[in-house]
C-alpha positions as YAML, in Angstrom:
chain: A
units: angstrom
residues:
- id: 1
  name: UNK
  ca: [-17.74, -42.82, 40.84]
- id: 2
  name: UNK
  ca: [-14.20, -41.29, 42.35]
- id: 3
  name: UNK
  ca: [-11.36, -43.46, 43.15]
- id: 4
  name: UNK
  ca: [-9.69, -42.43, 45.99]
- id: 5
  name: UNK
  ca: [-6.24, -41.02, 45.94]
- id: 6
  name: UNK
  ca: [-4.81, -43.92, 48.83]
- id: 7
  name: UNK
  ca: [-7.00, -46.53, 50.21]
- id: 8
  name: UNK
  ca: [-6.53, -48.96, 53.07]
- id: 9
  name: UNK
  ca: [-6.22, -52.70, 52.80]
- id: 10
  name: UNK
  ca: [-5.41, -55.46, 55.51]
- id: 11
  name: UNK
  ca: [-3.79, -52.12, 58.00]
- id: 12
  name: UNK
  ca: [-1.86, -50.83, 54.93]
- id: 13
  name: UNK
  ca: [-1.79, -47.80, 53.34]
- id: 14
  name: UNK
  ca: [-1.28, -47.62, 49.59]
- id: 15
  name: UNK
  ca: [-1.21, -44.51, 47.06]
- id: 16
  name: UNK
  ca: [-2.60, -44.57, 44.44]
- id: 17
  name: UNK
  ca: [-1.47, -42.60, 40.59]
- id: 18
  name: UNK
  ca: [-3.80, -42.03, 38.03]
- id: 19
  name: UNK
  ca: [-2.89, -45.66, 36.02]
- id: 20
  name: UNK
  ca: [-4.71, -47.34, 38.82]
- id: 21
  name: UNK
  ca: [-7.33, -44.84, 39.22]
- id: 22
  name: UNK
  ca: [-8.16, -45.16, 35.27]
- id: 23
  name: UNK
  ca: [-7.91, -49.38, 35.57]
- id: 24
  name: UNK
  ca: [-10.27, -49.23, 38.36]
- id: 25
  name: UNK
  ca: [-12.77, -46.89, 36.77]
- id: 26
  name: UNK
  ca: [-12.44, -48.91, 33.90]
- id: 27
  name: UNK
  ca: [-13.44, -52.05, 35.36]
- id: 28
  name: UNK
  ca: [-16.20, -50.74, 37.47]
- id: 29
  name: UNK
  ca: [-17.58, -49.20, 34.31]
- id: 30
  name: UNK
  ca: [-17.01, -52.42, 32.41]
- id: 31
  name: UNK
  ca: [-18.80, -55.19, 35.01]
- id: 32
  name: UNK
  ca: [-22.26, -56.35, 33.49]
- id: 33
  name: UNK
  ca: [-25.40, -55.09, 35.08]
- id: 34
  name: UNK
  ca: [-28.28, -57.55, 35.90]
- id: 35
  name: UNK
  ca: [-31.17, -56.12, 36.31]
- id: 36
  name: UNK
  ca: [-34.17, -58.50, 37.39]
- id: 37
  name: UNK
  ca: [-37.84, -57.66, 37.62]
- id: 38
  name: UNK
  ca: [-40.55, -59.65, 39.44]
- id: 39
  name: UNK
  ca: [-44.08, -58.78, 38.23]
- id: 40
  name: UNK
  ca: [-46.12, -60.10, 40.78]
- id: 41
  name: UNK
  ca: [-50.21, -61.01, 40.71]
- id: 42
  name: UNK
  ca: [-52.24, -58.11, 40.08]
- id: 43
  name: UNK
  ca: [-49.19, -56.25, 38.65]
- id: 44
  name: UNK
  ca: [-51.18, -56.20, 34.86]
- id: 45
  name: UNK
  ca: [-54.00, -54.76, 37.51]
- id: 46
  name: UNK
  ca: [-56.54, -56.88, 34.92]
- id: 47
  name: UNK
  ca: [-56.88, -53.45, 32.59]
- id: 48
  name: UNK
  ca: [-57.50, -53.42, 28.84]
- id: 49
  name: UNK
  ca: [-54.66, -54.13, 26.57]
- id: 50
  name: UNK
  ca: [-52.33, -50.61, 26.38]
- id: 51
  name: UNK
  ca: [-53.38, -49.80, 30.02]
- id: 52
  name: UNK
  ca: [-51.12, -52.12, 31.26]
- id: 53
  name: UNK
  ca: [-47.30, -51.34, 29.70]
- id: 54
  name: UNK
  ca: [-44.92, -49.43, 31.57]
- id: 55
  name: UNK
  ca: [-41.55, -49.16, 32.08]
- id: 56
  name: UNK
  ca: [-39.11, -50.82, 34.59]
- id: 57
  name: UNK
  ca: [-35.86, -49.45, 34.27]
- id: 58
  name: UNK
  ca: [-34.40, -45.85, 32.98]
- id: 59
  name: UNK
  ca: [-30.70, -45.72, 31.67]
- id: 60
  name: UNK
  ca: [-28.44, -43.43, 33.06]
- id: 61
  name: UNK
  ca: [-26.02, -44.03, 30.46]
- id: 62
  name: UNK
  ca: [-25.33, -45.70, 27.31]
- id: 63
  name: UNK
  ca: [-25.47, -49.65, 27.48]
- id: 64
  name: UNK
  ca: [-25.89, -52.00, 25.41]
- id: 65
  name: UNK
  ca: [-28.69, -54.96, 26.14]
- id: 66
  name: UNK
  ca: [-26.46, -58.34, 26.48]
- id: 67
  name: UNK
  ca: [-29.28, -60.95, 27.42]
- id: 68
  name: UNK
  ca: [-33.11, -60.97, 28.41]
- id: 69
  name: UNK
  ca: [-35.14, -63.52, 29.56]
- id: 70
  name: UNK
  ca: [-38.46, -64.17, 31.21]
- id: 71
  name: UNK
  ca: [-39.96, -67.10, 33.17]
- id: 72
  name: UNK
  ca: [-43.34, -67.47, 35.17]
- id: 73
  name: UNK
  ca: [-44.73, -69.86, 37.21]
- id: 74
  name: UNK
  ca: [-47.94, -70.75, 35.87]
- id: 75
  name: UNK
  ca: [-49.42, -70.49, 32.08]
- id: 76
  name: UNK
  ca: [-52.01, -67.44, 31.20]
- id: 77
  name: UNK
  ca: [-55.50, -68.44, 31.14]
- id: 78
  name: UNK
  ca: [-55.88, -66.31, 27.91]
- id: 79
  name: UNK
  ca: [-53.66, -65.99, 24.67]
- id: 80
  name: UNK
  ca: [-50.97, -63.30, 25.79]
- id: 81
  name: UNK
  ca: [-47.73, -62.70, 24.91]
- id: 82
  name: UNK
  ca: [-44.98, -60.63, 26.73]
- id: 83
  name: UNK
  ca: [-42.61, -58.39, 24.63]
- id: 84
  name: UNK
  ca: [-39.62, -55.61, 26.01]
- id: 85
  name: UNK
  ca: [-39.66, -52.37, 24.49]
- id: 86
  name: UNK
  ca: [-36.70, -49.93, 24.29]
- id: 87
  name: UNK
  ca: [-39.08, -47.05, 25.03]
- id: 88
  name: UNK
  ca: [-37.74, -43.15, 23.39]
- id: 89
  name: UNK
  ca: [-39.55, -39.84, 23.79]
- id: 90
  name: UNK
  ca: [-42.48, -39.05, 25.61]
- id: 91
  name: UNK
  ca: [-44.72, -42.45, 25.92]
- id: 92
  name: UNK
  ca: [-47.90, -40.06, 25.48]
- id: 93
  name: UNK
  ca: [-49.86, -42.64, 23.21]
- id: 94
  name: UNK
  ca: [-50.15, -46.21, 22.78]
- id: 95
  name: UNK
  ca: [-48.42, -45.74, 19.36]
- id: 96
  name: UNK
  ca: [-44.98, -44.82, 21.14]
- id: 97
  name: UNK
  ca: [-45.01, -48.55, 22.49]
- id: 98
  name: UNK
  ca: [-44.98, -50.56, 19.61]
- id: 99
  name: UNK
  ca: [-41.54, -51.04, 17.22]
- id: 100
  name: UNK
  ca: [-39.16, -50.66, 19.50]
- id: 101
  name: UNK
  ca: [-39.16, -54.61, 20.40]
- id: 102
  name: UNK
  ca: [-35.70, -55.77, 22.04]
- id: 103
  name: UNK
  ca: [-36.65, -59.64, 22.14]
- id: 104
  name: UNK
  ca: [-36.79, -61.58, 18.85]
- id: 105
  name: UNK
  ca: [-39.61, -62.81, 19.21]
- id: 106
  name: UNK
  ca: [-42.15, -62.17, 21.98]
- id: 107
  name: UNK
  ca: [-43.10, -64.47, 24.83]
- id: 108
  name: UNK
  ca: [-45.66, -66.66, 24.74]
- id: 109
  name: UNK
  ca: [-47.17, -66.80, 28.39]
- id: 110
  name: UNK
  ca: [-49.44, -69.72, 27.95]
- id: 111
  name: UNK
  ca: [-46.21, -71.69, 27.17]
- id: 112
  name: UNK
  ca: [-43.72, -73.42, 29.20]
- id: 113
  name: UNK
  ca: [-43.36, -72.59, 32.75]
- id: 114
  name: UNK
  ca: [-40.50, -72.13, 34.84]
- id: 115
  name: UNK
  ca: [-38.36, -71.68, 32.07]
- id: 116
  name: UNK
  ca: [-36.10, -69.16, 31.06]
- id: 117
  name: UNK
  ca: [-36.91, -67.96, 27.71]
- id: 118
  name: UNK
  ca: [-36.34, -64.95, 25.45]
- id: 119
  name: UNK
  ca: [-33.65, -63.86, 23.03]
- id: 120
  name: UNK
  ca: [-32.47, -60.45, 22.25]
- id: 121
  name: UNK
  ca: [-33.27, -59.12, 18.65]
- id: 122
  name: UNK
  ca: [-30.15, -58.41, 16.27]
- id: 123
  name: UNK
  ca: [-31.64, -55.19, 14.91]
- id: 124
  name: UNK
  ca: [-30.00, -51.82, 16.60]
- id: 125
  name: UNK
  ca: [-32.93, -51.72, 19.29]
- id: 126
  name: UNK
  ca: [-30.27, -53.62, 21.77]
- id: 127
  name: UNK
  ca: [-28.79, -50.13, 22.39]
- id: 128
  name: UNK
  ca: [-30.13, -48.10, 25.24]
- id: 129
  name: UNK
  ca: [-29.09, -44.49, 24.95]
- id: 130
  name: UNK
  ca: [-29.02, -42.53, 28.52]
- id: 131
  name: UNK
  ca: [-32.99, -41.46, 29.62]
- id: 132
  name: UNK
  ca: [-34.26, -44.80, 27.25]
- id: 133
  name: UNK
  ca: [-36.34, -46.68, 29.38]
- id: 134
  name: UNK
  ca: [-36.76, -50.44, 29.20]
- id: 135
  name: UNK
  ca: [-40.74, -51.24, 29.27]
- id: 136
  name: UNK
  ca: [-43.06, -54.46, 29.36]
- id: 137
  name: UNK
  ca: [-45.51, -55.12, 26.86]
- id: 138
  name: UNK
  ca: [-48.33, -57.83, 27.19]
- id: 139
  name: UNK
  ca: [-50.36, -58.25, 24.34]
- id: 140
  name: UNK
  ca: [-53.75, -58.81, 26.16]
- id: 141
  name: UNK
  ca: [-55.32, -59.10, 29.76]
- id: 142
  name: UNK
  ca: [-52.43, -61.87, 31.02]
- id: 143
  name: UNK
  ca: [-55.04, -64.28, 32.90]
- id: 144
  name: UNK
  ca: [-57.45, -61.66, 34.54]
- id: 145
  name: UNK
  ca: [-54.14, -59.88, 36.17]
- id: 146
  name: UNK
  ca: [-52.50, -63.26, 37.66]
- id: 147
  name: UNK
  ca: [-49.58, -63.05, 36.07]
- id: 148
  name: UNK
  ca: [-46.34, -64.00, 38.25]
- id: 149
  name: UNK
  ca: [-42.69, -63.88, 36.37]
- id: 150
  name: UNK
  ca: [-39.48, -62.57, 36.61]
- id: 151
  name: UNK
  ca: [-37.63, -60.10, 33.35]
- id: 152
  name: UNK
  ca: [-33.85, -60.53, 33.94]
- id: 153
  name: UNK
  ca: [-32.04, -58.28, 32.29]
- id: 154
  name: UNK
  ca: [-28.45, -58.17, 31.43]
- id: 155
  name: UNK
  ca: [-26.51, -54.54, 30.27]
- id: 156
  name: UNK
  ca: [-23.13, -53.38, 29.39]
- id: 157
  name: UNK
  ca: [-22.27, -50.16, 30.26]
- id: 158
  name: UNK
  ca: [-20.45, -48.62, 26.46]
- id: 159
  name: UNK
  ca: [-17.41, -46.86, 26.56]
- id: 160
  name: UNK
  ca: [-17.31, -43.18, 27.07]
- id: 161
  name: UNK
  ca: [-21.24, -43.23, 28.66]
- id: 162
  name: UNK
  ca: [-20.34, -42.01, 32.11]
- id: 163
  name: UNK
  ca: [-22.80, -39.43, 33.04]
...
């Protein structure tokens, strides 16, 4: 993003030097993202389990993953839980989706509803690199396809990732 040489504020012209060019970059590359994710009924389209992951956001730069959490409005039917992948490289079998986990512990979605839950692992997978791709994971058929929730996600853009 440029920062312009002179802006306007209020009917007044002010110039600008490169010290508050570089403070305003800096905080605009700084601010926290949030990123949140509705998965509405039908979403998990009631396929077999692996026909159902995908990804729901693609870094453009280097972030780091701050906080996650999930909460639906009504328990799954069936035993399912709900994991977030930090997805590398191609995705061109099932096998790319699993050990990249970026929640602790996965979600179980015939638990508590309407209640945000979901911690961030400690290992190094809370580190997007730019063109990683943040992707759901349910473990099995979540209730026939009638799963409603919401993945909030929040990032921190690292120093230095500007694309």
């Amino acid at each position: 993003m440029a920062i312009k040489k002179q802006i306007t504020f209020e009917g007044l012209k002010y110039n600008l030097d490169n010290r508050d060019r570089i403070a305003a970059a800096t905080a605009v590359y700084n601010a926290p993202i949030a990123i949140t994710h509705a998965i509405m009924s039908g979403s998990t389209g009631g396929k077999a389990v692996g026909q159902h992951n995908y990804a729901f956001f693609v870094a453009d730069r280097k972030y780091r993953i701050m906080s996650i959490k999930e909460s639906h409005n009504k328990p799954s039917e069936a035993a399912c839980t709900l994991q977030v992948q930090n997805l590398t490289g191609s995705l061109s079998s099932s096998t790319d989706w699993v050990n990249n986990e970026v929640l602790a512990s996965a979600v179980n979605l015939q638990g508590a509803c309407n209640t945000a839950t979901g911690s961030v692992t400690g290992s190094g997978m809370h580190n997007l690199n730019a063109g990683n791709r943040l992707g759901v994971v349910f473990s099995a058929q979540a209730a026939a396809g009638n799963y409603d929730g919401v993945i909030s996600v929040i990032l921190q853009a690292q120093e230095g990732s500007e694309t």
